[in-house]
Structure formats: C-alpha cells, structure tokens
N, CA, C and O atoms as a Maestro MAE file, in Angstrom:
{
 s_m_m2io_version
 :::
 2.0.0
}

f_m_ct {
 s_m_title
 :::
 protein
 m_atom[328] {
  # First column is atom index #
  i_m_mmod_type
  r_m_x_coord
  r_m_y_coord
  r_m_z_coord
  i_m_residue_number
  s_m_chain_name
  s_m_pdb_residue_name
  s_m_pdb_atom_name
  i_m_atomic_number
  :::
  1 25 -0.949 -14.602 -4.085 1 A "UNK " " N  " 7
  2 3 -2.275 -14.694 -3.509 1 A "UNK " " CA " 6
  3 2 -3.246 -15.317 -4.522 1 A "UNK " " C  " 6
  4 15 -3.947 -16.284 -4.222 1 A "UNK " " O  " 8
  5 25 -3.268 -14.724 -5.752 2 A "UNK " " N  " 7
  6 3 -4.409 -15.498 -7.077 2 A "UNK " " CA " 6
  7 2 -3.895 -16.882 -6.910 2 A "UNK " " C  " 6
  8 15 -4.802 -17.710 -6.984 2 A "UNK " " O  " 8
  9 25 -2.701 -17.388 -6.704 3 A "UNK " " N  " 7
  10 3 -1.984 -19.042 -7.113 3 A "UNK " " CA " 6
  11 2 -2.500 -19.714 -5.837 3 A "UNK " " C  " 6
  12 15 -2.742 -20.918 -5.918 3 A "UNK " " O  " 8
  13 25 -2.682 -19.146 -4.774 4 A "UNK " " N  " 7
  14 3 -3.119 -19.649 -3.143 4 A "UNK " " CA " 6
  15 2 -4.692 -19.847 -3.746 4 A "UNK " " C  " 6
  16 15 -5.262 -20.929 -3.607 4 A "UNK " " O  " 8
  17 25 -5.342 -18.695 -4.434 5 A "UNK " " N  " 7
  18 3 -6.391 -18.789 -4.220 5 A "UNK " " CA " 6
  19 2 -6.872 -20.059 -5.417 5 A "UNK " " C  " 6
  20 15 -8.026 -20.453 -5.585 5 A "UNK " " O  " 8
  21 25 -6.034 -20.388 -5.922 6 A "UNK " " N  " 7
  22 3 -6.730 -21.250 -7.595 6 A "UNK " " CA " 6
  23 2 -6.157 -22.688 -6.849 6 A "UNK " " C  " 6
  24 15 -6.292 -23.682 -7.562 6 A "UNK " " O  " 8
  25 25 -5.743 -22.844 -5.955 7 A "UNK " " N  " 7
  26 3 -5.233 -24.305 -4.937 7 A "UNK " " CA " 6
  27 2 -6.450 -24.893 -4.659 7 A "UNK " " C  " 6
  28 15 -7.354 -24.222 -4.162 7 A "UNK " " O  " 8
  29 25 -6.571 -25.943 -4.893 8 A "UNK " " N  " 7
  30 3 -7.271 -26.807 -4.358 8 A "UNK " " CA " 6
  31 2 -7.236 -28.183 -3.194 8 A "UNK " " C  " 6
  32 15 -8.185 -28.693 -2.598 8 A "UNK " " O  " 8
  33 25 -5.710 -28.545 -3.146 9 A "UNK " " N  " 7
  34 3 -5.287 -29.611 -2.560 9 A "UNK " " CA " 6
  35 2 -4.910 -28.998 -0.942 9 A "UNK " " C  " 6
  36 15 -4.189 -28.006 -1.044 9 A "UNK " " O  " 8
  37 25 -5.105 -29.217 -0.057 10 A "UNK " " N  " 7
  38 3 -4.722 -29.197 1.044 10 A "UNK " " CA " 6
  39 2 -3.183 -29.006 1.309 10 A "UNK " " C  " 6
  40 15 -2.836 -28.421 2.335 10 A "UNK " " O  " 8
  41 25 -2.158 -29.525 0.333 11 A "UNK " " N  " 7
  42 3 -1.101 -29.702 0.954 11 A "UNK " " CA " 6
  43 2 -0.509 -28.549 -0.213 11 A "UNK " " C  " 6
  44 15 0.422 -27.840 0.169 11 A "UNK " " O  " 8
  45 25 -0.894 -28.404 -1.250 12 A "UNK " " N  " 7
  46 3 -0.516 -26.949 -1.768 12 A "UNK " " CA " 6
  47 2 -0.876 -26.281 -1.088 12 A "UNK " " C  " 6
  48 15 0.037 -25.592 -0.634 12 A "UNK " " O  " 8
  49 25 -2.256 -25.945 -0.516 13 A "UNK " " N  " 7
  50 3 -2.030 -24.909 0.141 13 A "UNK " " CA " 6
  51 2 -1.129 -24.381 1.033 13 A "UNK " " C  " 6
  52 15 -0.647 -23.249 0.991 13 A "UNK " " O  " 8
  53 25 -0.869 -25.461 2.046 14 A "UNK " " N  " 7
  54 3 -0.269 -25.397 3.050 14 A "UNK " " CA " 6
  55 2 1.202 -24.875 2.305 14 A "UNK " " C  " 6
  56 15 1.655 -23.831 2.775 14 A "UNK " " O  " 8
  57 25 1.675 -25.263 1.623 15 A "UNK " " N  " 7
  58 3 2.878 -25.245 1.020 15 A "UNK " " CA " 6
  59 2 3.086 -23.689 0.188 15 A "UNK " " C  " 6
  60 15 4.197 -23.271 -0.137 15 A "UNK " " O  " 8
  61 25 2.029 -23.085 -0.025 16 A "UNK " " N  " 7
  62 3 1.837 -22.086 -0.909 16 A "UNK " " CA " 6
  63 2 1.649 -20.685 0.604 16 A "UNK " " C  " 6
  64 15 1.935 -19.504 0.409 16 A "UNK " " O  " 8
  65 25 1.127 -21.226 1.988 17 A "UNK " " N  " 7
  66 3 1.195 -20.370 2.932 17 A "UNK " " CA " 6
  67 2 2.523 -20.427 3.690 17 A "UNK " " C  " 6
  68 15 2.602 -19.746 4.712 17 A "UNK " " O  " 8
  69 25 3.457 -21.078 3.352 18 A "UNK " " N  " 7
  70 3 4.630 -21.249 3.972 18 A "UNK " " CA " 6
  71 2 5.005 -20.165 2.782 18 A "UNK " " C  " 6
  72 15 5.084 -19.022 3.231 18 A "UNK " " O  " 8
  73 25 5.168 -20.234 1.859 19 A "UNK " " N  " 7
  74 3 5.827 -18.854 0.819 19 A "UNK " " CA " 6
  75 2 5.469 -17.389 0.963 19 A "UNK " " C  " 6
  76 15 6.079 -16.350 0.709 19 A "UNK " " O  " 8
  77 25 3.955 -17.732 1.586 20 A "UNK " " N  " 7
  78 3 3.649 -16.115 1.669 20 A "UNK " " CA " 6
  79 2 4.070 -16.113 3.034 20 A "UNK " " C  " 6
  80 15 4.025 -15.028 3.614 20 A "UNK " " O  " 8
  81 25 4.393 -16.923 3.538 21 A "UNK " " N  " 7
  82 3 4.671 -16.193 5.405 21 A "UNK " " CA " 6
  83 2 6.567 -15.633 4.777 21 A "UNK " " C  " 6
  84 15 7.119 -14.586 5.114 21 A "UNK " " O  " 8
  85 25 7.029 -16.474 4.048 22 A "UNK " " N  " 7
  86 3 8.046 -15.886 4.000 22 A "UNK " " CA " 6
  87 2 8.161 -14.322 2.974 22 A "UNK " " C  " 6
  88 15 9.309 -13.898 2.843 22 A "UNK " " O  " 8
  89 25 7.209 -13.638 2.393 23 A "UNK " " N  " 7
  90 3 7.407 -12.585 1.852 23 A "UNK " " CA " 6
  91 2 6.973 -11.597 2.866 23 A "UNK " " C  " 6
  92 15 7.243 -10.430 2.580 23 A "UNK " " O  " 8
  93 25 6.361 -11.802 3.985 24 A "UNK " " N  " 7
  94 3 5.865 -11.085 5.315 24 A "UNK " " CA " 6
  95 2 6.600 -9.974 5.483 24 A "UNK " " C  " 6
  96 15 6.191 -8.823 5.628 24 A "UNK " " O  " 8
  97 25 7.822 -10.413 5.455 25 A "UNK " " N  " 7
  98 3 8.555 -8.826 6.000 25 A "UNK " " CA " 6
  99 2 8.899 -8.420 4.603 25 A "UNK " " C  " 6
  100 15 10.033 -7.942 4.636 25 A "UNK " " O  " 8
  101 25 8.374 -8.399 3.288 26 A "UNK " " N  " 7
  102 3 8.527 -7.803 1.984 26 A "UNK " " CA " 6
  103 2 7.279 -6.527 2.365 26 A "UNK " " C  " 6
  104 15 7.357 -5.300 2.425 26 A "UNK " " O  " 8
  105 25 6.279 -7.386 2.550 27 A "UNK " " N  " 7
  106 3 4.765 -6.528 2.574 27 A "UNK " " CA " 6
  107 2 5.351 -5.575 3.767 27 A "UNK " " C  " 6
  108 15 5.568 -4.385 3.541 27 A "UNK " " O  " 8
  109 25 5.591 -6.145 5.020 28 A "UNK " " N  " 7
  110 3 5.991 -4.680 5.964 28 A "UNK " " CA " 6
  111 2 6.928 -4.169 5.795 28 A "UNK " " C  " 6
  112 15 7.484 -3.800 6.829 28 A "UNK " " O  " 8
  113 25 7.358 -3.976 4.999 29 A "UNK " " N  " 7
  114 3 8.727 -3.017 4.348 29 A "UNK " " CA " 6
  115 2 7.815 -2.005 3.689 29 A "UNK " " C  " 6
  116 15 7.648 -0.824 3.995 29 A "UNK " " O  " 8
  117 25 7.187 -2.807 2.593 30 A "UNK " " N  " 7
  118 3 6.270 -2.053 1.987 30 A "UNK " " CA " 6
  119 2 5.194 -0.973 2.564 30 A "UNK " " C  " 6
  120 15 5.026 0.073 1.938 30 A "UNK " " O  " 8
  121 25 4.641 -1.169 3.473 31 A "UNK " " N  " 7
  122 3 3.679 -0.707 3.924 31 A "UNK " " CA " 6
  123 2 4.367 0.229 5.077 31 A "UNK " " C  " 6
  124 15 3.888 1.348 5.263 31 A "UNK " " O  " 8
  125 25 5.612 -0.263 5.944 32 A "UNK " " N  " 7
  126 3 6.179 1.129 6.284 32 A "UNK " " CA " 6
  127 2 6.733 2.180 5.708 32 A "UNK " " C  " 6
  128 15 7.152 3.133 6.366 32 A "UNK " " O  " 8
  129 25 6.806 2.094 4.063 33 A "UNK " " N  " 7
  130 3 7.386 2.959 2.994 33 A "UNK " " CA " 6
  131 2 6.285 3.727 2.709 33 A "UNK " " C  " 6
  132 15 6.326 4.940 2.502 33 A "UNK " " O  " 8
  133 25 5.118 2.913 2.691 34 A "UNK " " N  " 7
  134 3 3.339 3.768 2.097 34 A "UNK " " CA " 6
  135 2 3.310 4.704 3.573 34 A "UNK " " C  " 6
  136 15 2.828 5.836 3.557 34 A "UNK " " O  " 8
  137 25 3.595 4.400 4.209 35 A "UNK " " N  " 7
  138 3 3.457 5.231 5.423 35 A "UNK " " CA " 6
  139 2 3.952 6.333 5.499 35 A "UNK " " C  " 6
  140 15 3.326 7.368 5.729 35 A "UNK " " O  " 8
  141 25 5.355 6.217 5.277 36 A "UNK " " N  " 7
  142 3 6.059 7.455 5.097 36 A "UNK " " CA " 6
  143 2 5.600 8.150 3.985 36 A "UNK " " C  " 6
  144 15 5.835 9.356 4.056 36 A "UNK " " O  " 8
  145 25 5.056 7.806 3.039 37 A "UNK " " N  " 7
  146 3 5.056 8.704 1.987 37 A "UNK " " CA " 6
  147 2 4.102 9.474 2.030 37 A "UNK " " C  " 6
  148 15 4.058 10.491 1.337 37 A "UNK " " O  " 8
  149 25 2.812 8.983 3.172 38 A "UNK " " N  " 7
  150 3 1.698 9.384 3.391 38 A "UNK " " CA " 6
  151 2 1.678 10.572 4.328 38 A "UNK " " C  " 6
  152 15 0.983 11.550 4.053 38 A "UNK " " O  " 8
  153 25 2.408 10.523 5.412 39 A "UNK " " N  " 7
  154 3 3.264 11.274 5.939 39 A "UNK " " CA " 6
  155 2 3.820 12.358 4.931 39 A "UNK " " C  " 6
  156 15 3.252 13.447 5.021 39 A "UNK " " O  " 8
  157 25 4.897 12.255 3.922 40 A "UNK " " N  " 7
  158 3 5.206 13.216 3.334 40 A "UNK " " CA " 6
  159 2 4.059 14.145 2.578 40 A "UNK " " C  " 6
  160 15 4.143 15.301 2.166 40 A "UNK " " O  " 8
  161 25 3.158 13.377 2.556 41 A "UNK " " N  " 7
  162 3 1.307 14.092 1.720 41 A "UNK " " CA " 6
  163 2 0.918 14.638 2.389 41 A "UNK " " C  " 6
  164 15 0.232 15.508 1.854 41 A "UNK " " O  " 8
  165 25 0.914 14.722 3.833 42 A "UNK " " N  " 7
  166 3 0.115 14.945 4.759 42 A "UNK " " CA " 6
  167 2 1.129 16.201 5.160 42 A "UNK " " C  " 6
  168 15 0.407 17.197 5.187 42 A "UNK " " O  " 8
  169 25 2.312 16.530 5.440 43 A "UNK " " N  " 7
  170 3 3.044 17.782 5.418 43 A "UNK " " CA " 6
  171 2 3.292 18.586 3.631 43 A "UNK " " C  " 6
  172 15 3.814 19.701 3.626 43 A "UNK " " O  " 8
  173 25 2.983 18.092 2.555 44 A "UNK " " N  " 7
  174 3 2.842 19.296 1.554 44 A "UNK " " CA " 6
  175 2 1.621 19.508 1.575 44 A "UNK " " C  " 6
  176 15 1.540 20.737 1.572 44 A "UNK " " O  " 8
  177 25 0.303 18.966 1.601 45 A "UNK " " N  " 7
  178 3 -1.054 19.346 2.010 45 A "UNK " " CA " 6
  179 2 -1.236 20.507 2.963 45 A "UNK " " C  " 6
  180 15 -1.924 21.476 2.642 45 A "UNK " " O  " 8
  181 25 -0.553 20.407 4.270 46 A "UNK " " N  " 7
  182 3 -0.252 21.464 5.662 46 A "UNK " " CA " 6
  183 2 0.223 22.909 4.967 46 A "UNK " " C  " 6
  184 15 -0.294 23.999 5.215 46 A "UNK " " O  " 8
  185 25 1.494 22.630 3.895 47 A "UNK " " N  " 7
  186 3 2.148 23.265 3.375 47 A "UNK " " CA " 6
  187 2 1.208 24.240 2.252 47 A "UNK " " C  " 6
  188 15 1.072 25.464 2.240 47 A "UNK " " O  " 8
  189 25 0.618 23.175 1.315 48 A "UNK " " N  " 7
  190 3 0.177 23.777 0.452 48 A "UNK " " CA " 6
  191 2 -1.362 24.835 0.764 48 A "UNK " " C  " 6
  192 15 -1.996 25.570 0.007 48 A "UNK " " O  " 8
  193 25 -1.518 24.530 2.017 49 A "UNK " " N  " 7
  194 3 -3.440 25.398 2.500 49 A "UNK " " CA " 6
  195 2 -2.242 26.383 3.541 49 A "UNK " " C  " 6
  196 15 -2.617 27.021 4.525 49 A "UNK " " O  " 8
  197 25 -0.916 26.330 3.111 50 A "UNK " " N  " 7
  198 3 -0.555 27.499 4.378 50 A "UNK " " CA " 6
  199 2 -0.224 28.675 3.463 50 A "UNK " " C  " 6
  200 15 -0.160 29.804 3.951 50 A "UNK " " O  " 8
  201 25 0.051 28.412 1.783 51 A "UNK " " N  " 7
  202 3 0.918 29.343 1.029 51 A "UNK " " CA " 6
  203 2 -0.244 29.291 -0.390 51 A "UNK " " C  " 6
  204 15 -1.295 28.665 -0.526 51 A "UNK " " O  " 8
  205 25 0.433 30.170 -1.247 52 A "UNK " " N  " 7
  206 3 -0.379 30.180 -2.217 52 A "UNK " " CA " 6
  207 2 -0.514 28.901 -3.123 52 A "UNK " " C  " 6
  208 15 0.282 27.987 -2.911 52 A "UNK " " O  " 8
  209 25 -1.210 28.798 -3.857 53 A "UNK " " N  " 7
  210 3 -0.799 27.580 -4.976 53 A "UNK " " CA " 6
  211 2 -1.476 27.495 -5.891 53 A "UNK " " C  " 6
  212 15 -2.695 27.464 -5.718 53 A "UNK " " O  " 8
  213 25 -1.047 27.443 -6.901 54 A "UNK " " N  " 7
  214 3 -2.280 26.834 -8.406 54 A "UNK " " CA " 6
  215 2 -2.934 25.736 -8.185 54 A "UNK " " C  " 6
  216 15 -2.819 25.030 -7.183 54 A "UNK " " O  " 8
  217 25 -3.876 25.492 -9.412 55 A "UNK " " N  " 7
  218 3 -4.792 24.165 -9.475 55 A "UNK " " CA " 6
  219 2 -3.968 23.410 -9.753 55 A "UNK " " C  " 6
  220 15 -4.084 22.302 -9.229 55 A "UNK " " O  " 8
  221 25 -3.136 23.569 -10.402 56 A "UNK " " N  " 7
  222 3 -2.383 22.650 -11.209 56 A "UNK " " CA " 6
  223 2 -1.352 21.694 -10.098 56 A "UNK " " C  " 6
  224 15 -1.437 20.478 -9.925 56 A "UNK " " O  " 8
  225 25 -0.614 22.416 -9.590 57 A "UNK " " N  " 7
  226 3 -0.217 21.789 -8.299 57 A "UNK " " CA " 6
  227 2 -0.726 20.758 -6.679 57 A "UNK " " C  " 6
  228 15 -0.123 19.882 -6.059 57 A "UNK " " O  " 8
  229 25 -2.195 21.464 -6.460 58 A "UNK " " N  " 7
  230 3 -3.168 21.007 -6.021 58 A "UNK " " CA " 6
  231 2 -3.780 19.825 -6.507 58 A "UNK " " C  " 6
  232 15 -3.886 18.929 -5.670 58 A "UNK " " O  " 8
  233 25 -4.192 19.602 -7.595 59 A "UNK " " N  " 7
  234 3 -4.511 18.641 -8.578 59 A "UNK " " CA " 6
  235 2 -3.633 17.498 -8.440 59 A "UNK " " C  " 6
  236 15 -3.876 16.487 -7.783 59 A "UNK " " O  " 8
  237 25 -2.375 17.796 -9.256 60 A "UNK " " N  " 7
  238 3 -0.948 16.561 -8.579 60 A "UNK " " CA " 6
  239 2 -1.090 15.628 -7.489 60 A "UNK " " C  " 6
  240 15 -1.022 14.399 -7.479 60 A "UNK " " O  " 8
  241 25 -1.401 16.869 -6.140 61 A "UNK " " N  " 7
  242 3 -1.273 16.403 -4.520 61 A "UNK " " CA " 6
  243 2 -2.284 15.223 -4.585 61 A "UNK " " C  " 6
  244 15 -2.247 14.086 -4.113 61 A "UNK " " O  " 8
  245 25 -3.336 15.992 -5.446 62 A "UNK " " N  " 7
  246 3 -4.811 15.066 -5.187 62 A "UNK " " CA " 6
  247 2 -4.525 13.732 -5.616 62 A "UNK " " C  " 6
  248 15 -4.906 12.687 -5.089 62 A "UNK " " O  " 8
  249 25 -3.819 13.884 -6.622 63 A "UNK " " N  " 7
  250 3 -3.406 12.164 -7.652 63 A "UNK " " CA " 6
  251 2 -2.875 11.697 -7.038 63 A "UNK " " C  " 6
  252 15 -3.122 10.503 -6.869 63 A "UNK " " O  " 8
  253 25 -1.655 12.408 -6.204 64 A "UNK " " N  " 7
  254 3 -1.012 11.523 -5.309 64 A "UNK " " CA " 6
  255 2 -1.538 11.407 -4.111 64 A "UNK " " C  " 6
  256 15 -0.622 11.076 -3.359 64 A "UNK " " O  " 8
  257 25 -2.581 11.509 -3.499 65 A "UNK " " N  " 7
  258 3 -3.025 11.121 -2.362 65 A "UNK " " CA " 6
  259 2 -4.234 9.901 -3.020 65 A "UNK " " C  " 6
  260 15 -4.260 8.751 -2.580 65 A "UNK " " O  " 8
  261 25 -4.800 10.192 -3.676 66 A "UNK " " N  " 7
  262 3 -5.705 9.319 -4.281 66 A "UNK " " CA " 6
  263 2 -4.929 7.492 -4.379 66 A "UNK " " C  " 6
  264 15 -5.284 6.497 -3.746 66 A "UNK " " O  " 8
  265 25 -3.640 7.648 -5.568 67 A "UNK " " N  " 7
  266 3 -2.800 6.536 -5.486 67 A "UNK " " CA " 6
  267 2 -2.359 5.851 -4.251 67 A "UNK " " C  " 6
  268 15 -2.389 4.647 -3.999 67 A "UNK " " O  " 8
  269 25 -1.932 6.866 -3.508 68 A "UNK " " N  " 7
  270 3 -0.977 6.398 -2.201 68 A "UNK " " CA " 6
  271 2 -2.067 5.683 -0.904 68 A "UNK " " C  " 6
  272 15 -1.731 4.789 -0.127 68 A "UNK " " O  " 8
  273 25 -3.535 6.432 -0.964 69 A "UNK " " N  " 7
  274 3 -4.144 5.377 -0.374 69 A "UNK " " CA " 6
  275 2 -4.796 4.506 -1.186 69 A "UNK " " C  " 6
  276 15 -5.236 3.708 -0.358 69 A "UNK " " O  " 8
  277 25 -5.139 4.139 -2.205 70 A "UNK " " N  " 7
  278 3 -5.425 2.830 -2.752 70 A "UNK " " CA " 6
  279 2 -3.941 1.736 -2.873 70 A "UNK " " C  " 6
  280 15 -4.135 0.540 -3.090 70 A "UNK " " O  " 8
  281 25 -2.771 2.170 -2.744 71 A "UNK " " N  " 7
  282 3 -1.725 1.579 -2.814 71 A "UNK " " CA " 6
  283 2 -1.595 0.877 -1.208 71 A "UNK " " C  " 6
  284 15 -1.126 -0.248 -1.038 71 A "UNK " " O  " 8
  285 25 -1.995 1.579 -0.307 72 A "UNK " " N  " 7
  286 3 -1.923 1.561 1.150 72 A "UNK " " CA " 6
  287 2 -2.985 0.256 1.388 72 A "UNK " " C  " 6
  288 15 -2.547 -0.822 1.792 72 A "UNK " " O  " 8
  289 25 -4.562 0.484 1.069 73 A "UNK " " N  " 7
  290 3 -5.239 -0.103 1.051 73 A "UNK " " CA " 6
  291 2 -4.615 -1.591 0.297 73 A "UNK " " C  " 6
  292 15 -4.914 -2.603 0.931 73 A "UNK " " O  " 8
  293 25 -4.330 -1.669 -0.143 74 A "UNK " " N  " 7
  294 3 -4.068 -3.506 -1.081 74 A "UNK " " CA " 6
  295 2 -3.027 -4.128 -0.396 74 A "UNK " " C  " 6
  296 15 -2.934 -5.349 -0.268 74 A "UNK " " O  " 8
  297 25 -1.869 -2.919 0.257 75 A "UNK " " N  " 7
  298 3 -1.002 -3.497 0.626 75 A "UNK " " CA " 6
  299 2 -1.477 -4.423 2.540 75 A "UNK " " C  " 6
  300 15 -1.078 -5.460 3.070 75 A "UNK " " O  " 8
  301 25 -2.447 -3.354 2.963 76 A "UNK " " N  " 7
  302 3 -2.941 -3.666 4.151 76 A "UNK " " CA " 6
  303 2 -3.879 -5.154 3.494 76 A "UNK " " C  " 6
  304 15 -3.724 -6.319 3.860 76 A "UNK " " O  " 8
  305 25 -4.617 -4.756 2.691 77 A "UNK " " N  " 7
  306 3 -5.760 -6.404 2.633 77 A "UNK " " CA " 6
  307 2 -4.830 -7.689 2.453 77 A "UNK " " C  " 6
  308 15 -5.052 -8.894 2.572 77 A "UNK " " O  " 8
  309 25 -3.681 -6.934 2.115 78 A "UNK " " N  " 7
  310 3 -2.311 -8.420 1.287 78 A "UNK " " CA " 6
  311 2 -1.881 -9.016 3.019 78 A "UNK " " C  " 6
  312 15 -2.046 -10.126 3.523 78 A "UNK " " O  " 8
  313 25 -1.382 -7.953 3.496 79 A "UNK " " N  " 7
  314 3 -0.976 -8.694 4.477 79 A "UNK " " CA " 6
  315 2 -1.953 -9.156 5.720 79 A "UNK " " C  " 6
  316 15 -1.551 -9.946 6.574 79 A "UNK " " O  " 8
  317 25 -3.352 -8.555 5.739 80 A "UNK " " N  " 7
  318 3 -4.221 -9.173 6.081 80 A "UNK " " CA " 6
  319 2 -4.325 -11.048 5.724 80 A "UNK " " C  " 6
  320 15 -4.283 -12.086 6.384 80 A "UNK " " O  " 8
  321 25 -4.436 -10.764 4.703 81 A "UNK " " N  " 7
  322 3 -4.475 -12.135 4.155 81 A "UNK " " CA " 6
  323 2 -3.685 -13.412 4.484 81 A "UNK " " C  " 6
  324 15 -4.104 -14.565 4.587 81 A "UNK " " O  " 8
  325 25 -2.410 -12.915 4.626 82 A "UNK " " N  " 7
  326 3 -1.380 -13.933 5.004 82 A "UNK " " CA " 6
  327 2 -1.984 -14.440 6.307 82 A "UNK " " C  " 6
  328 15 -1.413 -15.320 6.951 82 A "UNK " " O  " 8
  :::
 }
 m_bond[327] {
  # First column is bond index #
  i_m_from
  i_m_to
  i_m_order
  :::
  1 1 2 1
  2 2 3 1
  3 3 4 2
  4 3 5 1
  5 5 6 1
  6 6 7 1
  7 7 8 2
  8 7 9 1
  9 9 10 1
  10 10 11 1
  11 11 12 2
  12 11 13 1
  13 13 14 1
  14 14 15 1
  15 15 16 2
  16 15 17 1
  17 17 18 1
  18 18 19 1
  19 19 20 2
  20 19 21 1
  21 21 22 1
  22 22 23 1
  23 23 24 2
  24 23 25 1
  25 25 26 1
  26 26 27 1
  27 27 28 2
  28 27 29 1
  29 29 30 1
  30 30 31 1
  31 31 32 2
  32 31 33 1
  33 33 34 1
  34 34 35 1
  35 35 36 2
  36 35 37 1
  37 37 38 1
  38 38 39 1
  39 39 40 2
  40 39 41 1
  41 41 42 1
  42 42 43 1
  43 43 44 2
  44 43 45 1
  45 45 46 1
  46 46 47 1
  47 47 48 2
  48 47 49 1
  49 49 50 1
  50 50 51 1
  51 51 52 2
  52 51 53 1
  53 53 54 1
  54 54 55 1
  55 55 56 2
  56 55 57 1
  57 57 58 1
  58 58 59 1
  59 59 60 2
  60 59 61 1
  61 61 62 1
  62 62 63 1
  63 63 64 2
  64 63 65 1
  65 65 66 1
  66 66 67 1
  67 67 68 2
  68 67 69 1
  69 69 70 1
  70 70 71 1
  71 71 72 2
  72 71 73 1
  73 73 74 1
  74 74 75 1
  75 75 76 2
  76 75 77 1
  77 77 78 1
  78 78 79 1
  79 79 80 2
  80 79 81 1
  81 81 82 1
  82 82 83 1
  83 83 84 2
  84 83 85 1
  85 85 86 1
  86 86 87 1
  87 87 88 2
  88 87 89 1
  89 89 90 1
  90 90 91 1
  91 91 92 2
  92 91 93 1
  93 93 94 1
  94 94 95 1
  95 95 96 2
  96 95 97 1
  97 97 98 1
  98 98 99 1
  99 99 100 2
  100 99 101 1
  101 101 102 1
  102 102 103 1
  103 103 104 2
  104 103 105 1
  105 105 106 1
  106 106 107 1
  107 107 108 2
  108 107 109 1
  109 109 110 1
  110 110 111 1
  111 111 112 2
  112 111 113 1
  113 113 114 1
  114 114 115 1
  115 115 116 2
  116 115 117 1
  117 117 118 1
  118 118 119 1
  119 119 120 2
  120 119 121 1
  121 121 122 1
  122 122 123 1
  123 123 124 2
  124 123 125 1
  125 125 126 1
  126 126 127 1
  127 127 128 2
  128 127 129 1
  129 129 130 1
  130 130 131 1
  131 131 132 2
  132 131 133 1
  133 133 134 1
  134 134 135 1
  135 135 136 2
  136 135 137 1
  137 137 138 1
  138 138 139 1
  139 139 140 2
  140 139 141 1
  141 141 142 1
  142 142 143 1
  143 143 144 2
  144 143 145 1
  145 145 146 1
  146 146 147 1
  147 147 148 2
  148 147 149 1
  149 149 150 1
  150 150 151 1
  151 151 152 2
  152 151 153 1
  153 153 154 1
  154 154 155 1
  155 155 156 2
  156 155 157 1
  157 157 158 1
  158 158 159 1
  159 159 160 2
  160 159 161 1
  161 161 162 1
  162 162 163 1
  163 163 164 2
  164 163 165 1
  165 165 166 1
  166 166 167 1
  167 167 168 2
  168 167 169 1
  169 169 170 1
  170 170 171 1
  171 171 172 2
  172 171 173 1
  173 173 174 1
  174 174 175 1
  175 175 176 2
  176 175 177 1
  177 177 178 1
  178 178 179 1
  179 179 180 2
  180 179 181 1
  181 181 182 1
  182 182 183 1
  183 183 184 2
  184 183 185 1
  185 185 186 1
  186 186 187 1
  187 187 188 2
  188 187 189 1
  189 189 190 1
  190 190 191 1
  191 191 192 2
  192 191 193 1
  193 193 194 1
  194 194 195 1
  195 195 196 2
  196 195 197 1
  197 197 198 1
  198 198 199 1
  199 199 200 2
  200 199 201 1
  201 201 202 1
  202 202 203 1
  203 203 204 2
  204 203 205 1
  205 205 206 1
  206 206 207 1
  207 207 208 2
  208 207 209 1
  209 209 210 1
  210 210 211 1
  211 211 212 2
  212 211 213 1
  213 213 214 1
  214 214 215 1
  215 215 216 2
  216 215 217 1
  217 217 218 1
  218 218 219 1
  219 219 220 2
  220 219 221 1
  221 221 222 1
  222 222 223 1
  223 223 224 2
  224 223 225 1
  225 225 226 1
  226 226 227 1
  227 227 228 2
  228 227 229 1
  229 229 230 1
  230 230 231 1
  231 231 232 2
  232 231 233 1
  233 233 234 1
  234 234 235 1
  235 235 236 2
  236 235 237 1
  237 237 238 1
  238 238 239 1
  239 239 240 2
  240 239 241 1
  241 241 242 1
  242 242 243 1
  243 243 244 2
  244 243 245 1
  245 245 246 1
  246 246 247 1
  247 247 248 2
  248 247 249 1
  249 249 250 1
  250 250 251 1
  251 251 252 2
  252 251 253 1
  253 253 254 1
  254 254 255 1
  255 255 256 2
  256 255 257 1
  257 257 258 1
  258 258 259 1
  259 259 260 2
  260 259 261 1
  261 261 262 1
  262 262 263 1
  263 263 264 2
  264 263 265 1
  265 265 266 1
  266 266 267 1
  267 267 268 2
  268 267 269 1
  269 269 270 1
  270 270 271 1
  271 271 272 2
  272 271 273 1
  273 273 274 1
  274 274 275 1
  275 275 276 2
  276 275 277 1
  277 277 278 1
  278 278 279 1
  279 279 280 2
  280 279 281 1
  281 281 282 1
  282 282 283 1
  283 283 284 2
  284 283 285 1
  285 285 286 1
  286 286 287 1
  287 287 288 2
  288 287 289 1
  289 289 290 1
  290 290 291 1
  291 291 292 2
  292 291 293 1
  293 293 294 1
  294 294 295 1
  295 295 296 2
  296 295 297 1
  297 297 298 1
  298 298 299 1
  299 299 300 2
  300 299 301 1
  301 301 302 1
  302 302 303 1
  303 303 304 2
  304 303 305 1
  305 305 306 1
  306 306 307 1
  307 307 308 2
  308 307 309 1
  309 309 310 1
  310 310 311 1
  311 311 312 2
  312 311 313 1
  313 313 314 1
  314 314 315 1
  315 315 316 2
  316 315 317 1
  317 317 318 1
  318 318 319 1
  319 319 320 2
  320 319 321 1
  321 321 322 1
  322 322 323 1
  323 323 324 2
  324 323 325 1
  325 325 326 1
  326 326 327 1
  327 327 328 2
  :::
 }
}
C-alpha cells in the first residue's frame, strides 16, 4: 500500500493494483482469523464477569482486546483500500 501510494505513473499504478487484487484473499483470510479470535474475547470476557478473577488476568483480556481491535481495524482499512 506505501509503494501504491509513492506511484506516480499511471501504469504503475495500475500494475501495482493488479498485485494487491491478488493478495485479496491473504487480507480475507486474515480478517476471518481477527474474527475468530474476537469471538474467542468475547466468550472469556462472558466467562470472566461470570466467575471470579484477579486484576491481573482482567488486565491481559484488556491488552488483548485492545490489540485485536486495532489489528481488526487496519486489516478492514487494508482491504478497504484495494
């Protein structure tokens, strides 16, 4: 995407959107994997407000929910982009 975006010639471009159409089903691989995992956050979250738990554990969940949607987010603007 930065190498698409630093193109200037018309026919690079064109040539540089034929490469990203072919990583297309890389990004939706990807982004049905962020899904699931978001999914898996979203049942230890259920889990974790049903049972007891430390901060410390809670905290973790938070990092990993924090990552997993900014990971979600870039992967959605990427394939927006194409």
């Amino acid at each position: 995407m930065e190498k698409k975006a630093e193109l200037t010639s018309p026919i690079a471009k064109a040539v540089s959107q034929a490469e990203l159409k072919q990583l297309e089903p890389d990004w939706i691989k990807l982004c049905e994997e962020i899904n699931a995992h978001l999914d898996q956050l979203e049942t230890r979250t259920r889990e974790a407000d049903q049972a007891p738990h430390d901060a410390a554990s809670l905290l973790i969940l938070a990092e990993e929910w924090t990552f997993a949607t900014r990971w979600s987010q870039s992967i959605n603007t990427t394939i927006t982009a194409l």
